[in-house]
TILUMNU-295499 format. One record per residue (C-alpha): residue in three letters; x negated, y, z negated. Coordinates in Angstrom, 1 decimal, padded with zeros to 4 digits. Each point is the difference from the previous one (the first is absolute). Layout:
residu/X/Y/Z
ala/X/Y/Z;
...
This chain:
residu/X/Y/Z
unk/000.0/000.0/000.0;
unk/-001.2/003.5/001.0;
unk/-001.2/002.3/-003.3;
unk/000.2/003.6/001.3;
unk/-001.5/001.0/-003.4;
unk/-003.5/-002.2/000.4;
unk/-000.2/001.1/003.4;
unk/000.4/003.2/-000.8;
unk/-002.8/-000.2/-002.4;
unk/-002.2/-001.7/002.7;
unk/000.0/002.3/003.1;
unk/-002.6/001.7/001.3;
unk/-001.3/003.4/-000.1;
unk/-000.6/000.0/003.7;
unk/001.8/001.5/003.2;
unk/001.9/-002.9/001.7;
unk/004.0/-000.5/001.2;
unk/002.9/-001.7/-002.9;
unk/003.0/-001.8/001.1;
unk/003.3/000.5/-002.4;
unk/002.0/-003.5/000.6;
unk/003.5/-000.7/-001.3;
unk/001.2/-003.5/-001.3;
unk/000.1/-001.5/003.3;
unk/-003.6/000.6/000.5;
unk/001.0/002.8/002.5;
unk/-002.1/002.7/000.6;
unk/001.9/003.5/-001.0;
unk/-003.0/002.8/-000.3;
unk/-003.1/000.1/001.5;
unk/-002.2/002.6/-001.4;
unk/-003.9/001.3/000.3;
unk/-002.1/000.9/-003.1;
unk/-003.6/001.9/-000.5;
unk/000.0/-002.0/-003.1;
unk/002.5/-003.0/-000.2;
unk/000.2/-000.1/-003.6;
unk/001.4/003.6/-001.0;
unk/002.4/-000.2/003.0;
unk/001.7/-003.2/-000.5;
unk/000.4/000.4/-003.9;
unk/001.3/003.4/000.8;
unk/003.3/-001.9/001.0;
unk/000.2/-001.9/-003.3;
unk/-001.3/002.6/-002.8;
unk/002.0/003.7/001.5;
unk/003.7/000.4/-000.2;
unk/-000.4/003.1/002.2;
unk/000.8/-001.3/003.1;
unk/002.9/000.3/002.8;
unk/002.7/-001.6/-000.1;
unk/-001.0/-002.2/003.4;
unk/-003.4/-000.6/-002.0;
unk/002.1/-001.1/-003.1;
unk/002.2/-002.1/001.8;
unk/-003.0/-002.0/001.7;
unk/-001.8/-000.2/-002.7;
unk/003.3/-002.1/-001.7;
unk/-000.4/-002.5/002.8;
unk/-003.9/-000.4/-000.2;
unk/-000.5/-004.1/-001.0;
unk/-003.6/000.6/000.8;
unk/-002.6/001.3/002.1;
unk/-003.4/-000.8/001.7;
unk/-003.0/002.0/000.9;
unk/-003.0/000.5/002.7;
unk/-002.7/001.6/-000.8;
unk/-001.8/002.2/003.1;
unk/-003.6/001.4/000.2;
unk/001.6/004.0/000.0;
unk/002.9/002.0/000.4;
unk/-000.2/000.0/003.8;
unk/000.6/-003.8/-000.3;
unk/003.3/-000.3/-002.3;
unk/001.6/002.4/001.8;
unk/-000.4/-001.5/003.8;
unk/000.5/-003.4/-002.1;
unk/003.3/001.8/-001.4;
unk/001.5/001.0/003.2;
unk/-000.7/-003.6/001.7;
unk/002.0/-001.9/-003.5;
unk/002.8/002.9/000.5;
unk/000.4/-001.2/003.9;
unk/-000.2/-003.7/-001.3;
unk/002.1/-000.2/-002.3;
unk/002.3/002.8/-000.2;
unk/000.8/000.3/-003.6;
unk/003.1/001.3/-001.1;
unk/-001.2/003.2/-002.1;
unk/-002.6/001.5/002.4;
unk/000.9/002.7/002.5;
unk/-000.1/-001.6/003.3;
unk/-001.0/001.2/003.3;
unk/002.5/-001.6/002.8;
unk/-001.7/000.8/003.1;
unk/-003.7/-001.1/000.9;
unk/-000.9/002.2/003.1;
unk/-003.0/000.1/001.5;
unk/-000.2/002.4/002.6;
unk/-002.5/000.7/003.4;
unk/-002.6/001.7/000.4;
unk/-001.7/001.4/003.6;
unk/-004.0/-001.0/-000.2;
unk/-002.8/001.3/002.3;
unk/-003.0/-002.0/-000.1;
unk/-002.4/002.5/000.3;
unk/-003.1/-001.6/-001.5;
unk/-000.1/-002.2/003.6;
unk/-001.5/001.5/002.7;
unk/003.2/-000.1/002.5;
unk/002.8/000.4/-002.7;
unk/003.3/-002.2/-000.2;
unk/003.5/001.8/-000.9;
unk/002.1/-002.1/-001.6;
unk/003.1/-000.6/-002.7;
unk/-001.1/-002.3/-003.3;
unk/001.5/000.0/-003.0;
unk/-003.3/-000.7/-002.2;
unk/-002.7/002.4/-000.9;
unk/-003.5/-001.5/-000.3;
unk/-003.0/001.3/-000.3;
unk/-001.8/000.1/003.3;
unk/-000.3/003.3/000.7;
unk/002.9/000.9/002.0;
unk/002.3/003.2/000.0;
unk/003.7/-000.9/-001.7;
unk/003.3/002.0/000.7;
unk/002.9/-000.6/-001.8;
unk/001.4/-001.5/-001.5;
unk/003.5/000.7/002.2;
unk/003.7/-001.4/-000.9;
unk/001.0/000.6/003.1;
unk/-001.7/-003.1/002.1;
unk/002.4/000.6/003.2;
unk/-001.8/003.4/000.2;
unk/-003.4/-001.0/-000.4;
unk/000.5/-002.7/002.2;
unk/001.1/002.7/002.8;
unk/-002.5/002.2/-001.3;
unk/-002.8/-002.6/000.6;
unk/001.6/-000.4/004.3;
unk/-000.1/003.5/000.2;
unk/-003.9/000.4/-001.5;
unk/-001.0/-002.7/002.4;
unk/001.5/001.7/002.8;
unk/-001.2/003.4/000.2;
unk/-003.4/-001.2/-001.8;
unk/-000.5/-003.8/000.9;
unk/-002.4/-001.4/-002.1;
unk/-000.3/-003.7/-000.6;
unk/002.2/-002.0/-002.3;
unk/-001.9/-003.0/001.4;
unk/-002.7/-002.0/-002.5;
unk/-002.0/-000.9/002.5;
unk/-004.2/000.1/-000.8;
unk/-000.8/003.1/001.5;
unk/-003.3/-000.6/000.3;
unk/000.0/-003.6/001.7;
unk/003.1/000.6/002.0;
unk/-002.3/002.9/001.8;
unk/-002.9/-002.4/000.0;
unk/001.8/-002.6/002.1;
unk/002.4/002.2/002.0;
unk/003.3/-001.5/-002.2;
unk/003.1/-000.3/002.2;
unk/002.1/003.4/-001.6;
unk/003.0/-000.8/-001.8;
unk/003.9/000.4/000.9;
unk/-000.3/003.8/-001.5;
unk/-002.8/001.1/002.4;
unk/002.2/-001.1/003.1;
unk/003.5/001.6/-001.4;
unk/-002.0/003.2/-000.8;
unk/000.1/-000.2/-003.5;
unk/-004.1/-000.3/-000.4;
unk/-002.8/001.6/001.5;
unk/-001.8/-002.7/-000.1;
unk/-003.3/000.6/-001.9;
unk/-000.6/-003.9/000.5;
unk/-000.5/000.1/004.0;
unk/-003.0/002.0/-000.8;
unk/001.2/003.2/001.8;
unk/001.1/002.1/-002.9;
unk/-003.0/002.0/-001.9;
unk/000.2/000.0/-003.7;
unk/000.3/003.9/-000.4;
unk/002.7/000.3/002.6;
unk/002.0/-003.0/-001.6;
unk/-000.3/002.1/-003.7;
unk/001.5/003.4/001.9;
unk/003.4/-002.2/-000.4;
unk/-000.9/-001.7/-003.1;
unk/-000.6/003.2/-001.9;
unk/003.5/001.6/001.3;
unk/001.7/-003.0/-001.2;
unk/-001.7/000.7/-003.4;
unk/001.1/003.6/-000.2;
unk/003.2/-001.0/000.7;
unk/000.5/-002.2/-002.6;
unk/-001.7/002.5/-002.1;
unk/003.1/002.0/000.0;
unk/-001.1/002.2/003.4;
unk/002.7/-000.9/002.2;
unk/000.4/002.8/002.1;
unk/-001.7/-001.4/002.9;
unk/002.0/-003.0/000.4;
unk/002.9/001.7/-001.1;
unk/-000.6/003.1/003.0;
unk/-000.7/-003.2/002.5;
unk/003.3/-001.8/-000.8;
unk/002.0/003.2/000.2;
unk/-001.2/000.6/003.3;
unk/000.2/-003.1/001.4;
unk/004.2/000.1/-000.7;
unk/000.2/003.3/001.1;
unk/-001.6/-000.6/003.4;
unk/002.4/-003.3/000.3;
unk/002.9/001.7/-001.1;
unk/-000.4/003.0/002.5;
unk/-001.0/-002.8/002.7;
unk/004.1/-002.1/-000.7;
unk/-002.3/-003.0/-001.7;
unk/002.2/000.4/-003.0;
unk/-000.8/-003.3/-000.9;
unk/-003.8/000.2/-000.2;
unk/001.0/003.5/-001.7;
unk/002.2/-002.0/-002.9;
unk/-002.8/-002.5/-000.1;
unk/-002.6/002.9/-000.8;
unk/002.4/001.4/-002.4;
unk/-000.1/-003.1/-001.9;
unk/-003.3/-000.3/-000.4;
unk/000.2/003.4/-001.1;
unk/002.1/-000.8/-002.6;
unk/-002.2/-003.2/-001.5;
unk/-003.5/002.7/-000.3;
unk/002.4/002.4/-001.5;
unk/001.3/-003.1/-002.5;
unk/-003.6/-001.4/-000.7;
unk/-002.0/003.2/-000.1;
unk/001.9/003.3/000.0;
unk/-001.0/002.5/-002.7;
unk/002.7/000.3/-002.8;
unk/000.9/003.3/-001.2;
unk/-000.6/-002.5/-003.8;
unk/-003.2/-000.1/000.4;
unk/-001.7/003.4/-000.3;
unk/000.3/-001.3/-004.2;
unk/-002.6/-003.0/000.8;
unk/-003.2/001.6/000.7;
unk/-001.7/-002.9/-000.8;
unk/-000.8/-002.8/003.5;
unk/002.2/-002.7/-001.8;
unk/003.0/000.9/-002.0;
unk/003.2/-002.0/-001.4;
unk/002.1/001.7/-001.6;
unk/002.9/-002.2/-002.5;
unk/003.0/000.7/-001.5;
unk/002.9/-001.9/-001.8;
unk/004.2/-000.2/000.5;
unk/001.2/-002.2/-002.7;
unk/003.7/-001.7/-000.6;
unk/000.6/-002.2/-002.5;
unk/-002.3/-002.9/000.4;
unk/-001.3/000.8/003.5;
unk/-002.4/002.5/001.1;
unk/-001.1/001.5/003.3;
unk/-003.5/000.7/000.5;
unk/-000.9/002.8/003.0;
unk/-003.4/000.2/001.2;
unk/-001.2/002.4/002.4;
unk/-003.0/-000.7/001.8;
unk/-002.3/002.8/000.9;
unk/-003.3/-000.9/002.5;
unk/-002.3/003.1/000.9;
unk/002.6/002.5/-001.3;
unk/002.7/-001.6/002.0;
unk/002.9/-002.0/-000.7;
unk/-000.2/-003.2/001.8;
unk/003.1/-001.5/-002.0;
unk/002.2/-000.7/-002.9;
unk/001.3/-002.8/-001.5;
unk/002.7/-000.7/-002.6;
unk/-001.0/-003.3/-003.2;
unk/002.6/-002.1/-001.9;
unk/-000.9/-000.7/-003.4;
unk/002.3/-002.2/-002.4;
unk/-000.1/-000.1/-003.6;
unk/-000.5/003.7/-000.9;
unk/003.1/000.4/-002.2;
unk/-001.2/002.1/-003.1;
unk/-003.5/000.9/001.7;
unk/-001.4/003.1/000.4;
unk/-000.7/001.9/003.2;
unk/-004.0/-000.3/-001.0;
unk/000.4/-003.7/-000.7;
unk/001.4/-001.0/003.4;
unk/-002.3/002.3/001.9;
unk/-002.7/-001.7/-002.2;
unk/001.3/-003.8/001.1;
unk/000.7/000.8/003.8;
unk/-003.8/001.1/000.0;
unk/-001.3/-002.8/-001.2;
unk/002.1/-002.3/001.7;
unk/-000.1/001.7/003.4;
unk/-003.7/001.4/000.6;
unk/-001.6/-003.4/-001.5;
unk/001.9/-001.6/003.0;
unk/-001.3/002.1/002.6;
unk/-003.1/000.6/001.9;
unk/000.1/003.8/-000.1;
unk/-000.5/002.2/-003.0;
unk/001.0/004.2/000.5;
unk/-002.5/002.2/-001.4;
unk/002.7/001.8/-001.9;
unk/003.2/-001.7/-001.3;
unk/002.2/003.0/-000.9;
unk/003.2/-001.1/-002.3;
unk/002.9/001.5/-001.9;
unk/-000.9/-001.0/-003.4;
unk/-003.1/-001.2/-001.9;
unk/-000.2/-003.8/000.1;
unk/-001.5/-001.5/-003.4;
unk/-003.1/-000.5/000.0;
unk/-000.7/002.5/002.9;
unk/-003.4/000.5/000.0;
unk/-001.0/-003.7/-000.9;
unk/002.1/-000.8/003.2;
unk/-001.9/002.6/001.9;
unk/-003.1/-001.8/-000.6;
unk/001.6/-003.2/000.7;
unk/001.0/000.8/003.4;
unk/-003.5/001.4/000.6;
unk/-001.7/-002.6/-000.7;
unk/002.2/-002.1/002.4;
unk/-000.3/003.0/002.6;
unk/-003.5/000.2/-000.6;
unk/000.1/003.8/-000.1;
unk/001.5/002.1/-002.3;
unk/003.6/000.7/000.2;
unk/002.4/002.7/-002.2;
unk/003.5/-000.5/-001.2;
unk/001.4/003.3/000.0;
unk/003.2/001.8/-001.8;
unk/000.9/003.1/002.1;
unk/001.2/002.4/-002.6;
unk/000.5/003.2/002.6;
unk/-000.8/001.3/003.8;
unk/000.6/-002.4/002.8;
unk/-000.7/-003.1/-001.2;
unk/002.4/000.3/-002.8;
unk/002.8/001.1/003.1;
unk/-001.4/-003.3/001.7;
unk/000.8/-001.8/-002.6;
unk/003.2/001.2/-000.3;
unk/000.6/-000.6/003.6;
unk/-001.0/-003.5/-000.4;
unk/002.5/-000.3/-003.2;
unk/002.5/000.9/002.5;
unk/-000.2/-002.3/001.9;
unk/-000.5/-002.7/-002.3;
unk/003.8/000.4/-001.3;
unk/001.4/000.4/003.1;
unk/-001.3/-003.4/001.1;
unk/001.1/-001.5/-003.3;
unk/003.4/002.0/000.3;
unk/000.6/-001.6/003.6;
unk/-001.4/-002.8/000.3;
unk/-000.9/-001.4/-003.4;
unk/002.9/000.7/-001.9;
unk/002.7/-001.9/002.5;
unk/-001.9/-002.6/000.1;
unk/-000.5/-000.5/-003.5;
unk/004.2/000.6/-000.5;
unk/000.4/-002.8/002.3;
unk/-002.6/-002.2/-002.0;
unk/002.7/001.0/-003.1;
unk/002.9/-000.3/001.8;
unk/-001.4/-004.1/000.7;
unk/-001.3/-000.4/-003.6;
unk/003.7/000.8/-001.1;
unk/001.8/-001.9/002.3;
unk/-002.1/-003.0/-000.9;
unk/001.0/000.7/-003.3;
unk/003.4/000.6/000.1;
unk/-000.4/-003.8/002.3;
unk/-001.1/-000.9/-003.6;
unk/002.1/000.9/-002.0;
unk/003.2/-001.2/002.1;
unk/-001.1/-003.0/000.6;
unk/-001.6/-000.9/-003.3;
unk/-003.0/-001.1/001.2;
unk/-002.7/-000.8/-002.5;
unk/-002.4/002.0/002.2;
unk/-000.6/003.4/002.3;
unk/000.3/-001.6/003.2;
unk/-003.5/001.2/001.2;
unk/000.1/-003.2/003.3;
unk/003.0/-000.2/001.8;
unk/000.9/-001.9/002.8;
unk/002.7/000.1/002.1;
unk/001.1/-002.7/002.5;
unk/002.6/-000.5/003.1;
unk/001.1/-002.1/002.9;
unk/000.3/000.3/004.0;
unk/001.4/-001.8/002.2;
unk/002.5/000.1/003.5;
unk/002.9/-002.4/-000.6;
unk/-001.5/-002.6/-002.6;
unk/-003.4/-000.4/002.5;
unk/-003.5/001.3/-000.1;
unk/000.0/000.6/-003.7;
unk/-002.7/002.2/-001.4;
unk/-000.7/001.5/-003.6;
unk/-001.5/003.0/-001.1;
unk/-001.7/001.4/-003.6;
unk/-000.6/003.5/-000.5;
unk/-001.9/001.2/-003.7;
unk/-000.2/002.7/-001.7;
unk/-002.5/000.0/-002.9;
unk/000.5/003.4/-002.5;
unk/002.8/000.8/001.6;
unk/-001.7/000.7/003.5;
unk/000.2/-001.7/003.0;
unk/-003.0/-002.8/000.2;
unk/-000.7/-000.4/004.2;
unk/-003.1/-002.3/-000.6;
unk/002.4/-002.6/-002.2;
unk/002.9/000.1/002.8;
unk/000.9/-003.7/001.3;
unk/002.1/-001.8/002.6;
unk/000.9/-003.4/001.0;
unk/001.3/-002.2/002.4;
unk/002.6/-002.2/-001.6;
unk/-000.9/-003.9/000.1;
unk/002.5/-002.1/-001.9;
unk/003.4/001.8/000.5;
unk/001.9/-000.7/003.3;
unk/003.3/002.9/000.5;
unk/001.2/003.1/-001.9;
unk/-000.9/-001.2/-003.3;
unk/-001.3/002.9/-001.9;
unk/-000.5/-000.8/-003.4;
unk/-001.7/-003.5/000.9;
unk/-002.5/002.5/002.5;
unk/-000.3/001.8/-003.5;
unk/-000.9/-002.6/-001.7;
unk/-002.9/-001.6/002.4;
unk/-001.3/003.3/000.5;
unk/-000.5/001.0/-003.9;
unk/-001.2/-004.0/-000.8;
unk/-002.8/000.7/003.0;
unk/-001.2/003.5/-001.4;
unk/000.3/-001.7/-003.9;
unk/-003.0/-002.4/000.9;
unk/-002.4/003.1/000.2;
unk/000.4/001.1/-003.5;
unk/-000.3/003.7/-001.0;
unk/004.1/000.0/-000.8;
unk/002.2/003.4/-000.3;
unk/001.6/001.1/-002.6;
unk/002.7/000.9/001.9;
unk/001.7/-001.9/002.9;
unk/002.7/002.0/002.2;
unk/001.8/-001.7/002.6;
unk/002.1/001.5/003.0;
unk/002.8/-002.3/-000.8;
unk/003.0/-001.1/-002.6;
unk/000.3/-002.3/-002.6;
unk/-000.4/-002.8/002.7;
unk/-003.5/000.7/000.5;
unk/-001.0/000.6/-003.9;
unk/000.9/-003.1/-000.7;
unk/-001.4/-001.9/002.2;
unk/-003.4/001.9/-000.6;
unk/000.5/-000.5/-004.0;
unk/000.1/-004.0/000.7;
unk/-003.5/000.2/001.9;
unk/-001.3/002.1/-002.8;
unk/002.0/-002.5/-003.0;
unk/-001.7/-003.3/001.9;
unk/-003.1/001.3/-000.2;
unk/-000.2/001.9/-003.1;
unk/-000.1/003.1/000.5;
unk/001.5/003.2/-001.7;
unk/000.2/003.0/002.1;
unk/003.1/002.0/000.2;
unk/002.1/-000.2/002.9;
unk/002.8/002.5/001.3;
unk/002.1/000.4/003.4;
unk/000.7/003.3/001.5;
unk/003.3/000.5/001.4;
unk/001.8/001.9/002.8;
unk/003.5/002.4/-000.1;
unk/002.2/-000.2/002.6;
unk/-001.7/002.6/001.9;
unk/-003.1/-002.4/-000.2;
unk/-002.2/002.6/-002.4;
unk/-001.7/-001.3/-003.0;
unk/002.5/-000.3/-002.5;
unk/-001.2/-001.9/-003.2;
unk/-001.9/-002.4/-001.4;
unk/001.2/-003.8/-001.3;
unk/-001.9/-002.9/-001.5;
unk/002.2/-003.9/-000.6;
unk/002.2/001.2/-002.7;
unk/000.2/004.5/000.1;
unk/-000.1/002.3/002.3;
unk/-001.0/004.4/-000.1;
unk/001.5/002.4/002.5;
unk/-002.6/002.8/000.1;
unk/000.5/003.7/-000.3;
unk/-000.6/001.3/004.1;
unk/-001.4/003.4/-001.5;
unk/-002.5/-001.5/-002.2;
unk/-004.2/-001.0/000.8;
unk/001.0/-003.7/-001.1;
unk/002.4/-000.6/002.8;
unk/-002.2/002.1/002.8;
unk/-002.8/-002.6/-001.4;
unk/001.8/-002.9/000.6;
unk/001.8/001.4/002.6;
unk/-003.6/000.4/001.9;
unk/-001.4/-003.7/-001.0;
unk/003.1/-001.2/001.8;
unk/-000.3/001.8/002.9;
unk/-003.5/-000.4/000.2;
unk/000.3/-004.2/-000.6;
unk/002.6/000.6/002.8;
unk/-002.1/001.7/002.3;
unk/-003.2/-001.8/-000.7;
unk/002.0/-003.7/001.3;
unk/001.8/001.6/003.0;
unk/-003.6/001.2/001.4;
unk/-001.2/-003.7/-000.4;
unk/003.3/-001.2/001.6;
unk/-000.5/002.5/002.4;
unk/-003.6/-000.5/001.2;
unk/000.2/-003.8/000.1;
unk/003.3/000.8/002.6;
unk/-002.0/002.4/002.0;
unk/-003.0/-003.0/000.3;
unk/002.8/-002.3/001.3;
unk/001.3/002.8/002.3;
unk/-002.7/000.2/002.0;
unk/000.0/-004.0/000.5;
unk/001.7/-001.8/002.9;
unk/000.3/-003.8/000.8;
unk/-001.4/001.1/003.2;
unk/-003.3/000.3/-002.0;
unk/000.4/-004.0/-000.6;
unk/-000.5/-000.6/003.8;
unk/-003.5/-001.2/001.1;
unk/-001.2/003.0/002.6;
unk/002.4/003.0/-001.1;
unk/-001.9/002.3/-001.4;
unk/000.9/004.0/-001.0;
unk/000.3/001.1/003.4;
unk/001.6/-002.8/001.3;
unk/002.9/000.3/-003.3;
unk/000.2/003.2/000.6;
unk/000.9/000.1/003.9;
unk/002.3/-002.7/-000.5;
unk/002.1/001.7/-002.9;
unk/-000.6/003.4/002.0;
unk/002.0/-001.5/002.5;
unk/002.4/-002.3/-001.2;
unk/001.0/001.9/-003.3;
unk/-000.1/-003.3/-002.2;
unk/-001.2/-003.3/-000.6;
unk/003.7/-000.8/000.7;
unk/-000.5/002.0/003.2;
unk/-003.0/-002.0/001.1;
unk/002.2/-003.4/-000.6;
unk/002.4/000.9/002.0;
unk/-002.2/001.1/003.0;
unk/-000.4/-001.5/003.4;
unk/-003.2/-001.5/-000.2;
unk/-001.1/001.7/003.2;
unk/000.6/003.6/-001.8;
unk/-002.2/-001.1/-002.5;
unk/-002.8/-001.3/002.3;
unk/000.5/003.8/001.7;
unk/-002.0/001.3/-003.5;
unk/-003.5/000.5/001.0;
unk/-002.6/-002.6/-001.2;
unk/003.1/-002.7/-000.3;
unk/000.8/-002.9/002.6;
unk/002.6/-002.4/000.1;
unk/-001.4/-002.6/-001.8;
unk/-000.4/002.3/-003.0;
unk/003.4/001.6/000.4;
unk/001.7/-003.6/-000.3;
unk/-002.3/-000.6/-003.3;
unk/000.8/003.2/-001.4;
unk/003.9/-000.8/000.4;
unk/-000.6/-003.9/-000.8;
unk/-001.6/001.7/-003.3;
unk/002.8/002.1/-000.8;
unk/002.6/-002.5/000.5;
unk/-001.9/-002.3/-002.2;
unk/000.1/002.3/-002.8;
unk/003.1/001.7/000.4;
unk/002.0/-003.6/-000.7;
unk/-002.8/000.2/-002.9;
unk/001.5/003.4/-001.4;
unk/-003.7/001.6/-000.1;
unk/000.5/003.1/002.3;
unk/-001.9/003.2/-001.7;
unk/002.1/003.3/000.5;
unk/-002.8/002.6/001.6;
unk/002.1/002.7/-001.5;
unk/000.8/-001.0/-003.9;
unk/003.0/002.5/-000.8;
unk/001.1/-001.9/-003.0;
unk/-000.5/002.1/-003.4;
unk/-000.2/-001.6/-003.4;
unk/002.9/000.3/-002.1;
């Protein structure tokens, strides 16, 4: 048995990363300490913590440790446990972005352009990094065209040496070619060094170029090369357009951070500032920050976000002073290998920035955040109100939903939808073809289909089928004769065939059309629905485009295709003269009298295949 007292006793006064884990020997914290053994007894010996510390602490059954060499160390070791594990009272960065970046290798002697999303250390000149990768793939075309550099990596010097055959961009125009040997260094770095001030923030070249170029096609009627200049336009403007933002950043690399919160969800805004430009923005998701101060989730989302990426600003400018803000300075510096500043604007423009950038981190979280959040409520309620009236002994977080197809009692197929947390699970989707049941006999098509998926364990908590009584109790013998207990309920249909209710072997519940339980349900029945007519559908379509005419030895596409062209039908081509069919090119008479012998055959057989399947599923 774990003795949090005598481990307390025993830790370490070293810098290292602890683990908080409840009864079920899940992890719930992770945390990072200079020196393990004051941080972790902190938890124990002060009452004066929050109430999200307080109520952790209550659910702590024990904890482990790792001890690292330095600071540096836990925290990087921190951030990977937090992406592992995901415990329960940290503050959680959703998204994991890693963005591109526009590198030109200058240290070769013929330099490449290119788009990577790594930065090593080799030499080369780094832009970015950009958000918007449409632009700066549009930006790259447009670079290679008016300055066309190689993108190749070729060896310069041994594709000279033996006279290399040039590459596909050489012959298209996109390359100069410095391998064919023709191409002087000092002339090839005339384009190379314009491509460098332009990513350097000195666009007005490019920019003059491109405007004239859809002028001239504009005044010459070729409005289509015009709209296609005006595009490209449009992506330098997106990638590197000066910002009226970012006369605050004086600095080459800027971010500048601030924080919307609501409730338990917070937006993170970043802009992005390269060269005193702003090359992009971008809004981060972080869970768990009920409680928490602005400073503390600042404090998290740098930690969690610059350890991940390969690109450190110079200056990170925020709204509020993380904890800890000049230890985390010299974190990230050390990771950056240069120094870098956290910064809180207290007047002059970068205060306004970072008021401009607070802006727009509540209207993101205001439009886009916040509905989506109300529908994640708007599911958590239904699935408890699904609870509560039908007494389950659970939240239903698995549901799966089943339903039949067929035309007339033939070509049976099934179909399972889920929806795990009260969201729609694609990947878990199944369907099947029904084996054992011959007719219109739902509720034994029920019951084969549930006994197939039951083999493959990982049961619901929850089972919803598009069907009445009929069909739930032949589903709760499958589940009785092996064992099982999973609760199992029909949903029924009005008059008017809407969703009406709900109904298990002995009650039944008609739901209220104006609340979010019956538009759940409602949408898990139409879904089920939807997701079986498709199969039915598809497998109809397949047939459509058979023919017995496919059967005979020597008709091929063309051949099926004249015939039916000209006799309508497979029923047309029976009734032919055999001479009209010979008339088809590529068919004599011989093969016309097989073709009809075949037909005939198989016609007193009953296996004709309609070419145009018009019959729907009920």
């Amino acid at each position: 048995m774990f003795d949090i007292e005598e481990q307390l006793r025993t830790l370490p006064d070293k810098p290292g990363v602890y683990l908080m884990k409840d009864a079920g020997h899940v992890v719930i914290y992770v945390g990072k300490a200079v020196v393990l053994k004051n941080r972790v007894r902190s938890y124990f010996r002060s009452g004066n913590h929050s109430a999200k510390v307080r109520a952790m602490v209550e659910n702590i059954a024990s904890f482990e440790y790792i001890i690292t060499d330095n600071e540096l160390e836990a925290l990087i070791l921190e951030c990977n446990l937090i992406k592992k594990y995901k415990p329960r009272y940290n503050i959680l960065l959703r998204d994991d972005k890693t963005y591109p970046y526009i590198k030109v290798t200058v240290q070769e002697d013929f330099p490449r352009l290119m788009k990577v999303r790594r930065i090593l250390n080799d030499k080369a000149r780094y832009f970015g990094p950009y958000t918007n990768i449409a632009a700066v793939n549009q930006t790259l075309d447009i670079l290679t065209g008016l300055y066309p550099i190689r993108t190749c990596n070729y060896d310069m010097a041994r594709a000279i040496r033996t006279k290399m055959r040039p590459c596909l961009e050489y012959h298209i125009h996109n390359c100069i070619g410095p391998c064919t040997g023709s191409i002087d260094r000092a002339t090839y770095m005339v384009h190379v060094d314009k491509i460098l001030r332009f990513l350097s923030g000195h666009s007005d070249e490019v920019v003059g170029m491109l405007r004239e170029k859809m002028r001239v096609a504009a005044a010459e009627q070729r409005y289509e090369e015009a709209a296609d200049y005006r595009d490209k336009l449009q992506s330098v403007e997106d990638t590197l357009t000066a910002q009226k933002v970012t006369r605050a950043a004086q600095r080459d690399n800027t971010d500048a951070l601030a924080v919307a919160v609501s409730g338990p969800v917070a937006c993170v805004e970043v802009f992005f500032i390269r060269g005193g430009k702003m090359v992009g923005r971008e809004n981060f998701i972080m869970e768990g920050v009920a409680g928490e101060r602005t400073g503390d989730i600042i404090g998290t989302f740098m930690e969690q976000f610059y350890l991940s990426q390969k690109f450190i600003p110079d200056e990170i400018l925020v709204e509020d002073e993380p904890p800890a803000m000049d230890e985390t300075a010299h974190l990230l510096s050390e990771r950056n290998e240069r120094k870098v500043r956290i910064h809180v604007p207290q007047r002059g423009e970068k205060k306004r920035l970072i008021e401009l950038v607070k802006k727009n981190a509540v209207e993101y979280l205001q439009k886009f955040v916040e509905p989506t959040r109300k529908r994640g409520q708007n599911r958590t309620d239904a699935l408890e109100e699904l609870q509560r009236i039908l007494a389950l002994d659970v939240l239903p977080q698995r549901i799966e939903s089943y339903d039949i197809s067929n035309i007339q009692g033939t070509d049976n197929i099934g179909a399972m939808v889920v929806y795990t947390d009260g969201k729609r699970d694609r990947h878990e989707y199944r369907r099947f073809k029904i084996k054992t049941v011959a007719g219109a006999d739902d509720p034994a098509s029920m019951a084969e289909i549930v006994e197939r998926r039951l083999k493959y364990g990982n049961y619901p908590d929850l089972i919803l089928l598009d069907g009445g009584r009929a069909q739930v109790n032949a589903v709760n013998a499958v589940l009785d004769r092996y064992g099982i207990t999973i609760d199992v309920w029909g949903m029924f249909k009005d008059d008017r065939h809407r969703t009406h209710g709900l109904l298990d072997a002995e009650c039944e519940f008609v739901l209220d059309r104006t609340s979010n339980l019956y538009r759940f349900v409602a949408g898990i029945q139409e879904e089920v629905h939807r997701y079986a007519i498709s199969y039915f559908r598809s497998l109809h379509e397949k047939q459509g485009t058979r023919s017995v005419l496919d059967e005979i030895k020597g008709i091929g596409k063309v051949k099926r295709a004249a015939l039916l062209k000209r006799f309508k039908s497979v029923e047309g081509i029976r009734a032919a003269d055999p001479g009209e069919i010979a008339a088809i090119p590529g068919i004599n008479e011989r093969m016309a009298h097989e073709i009809q012998n075949y037909l005939e055959k198989n016609s007193r057989k009953g296996r004709d295949y309609a070419t145009d399947n018009d019959r729907q599923a009920r």
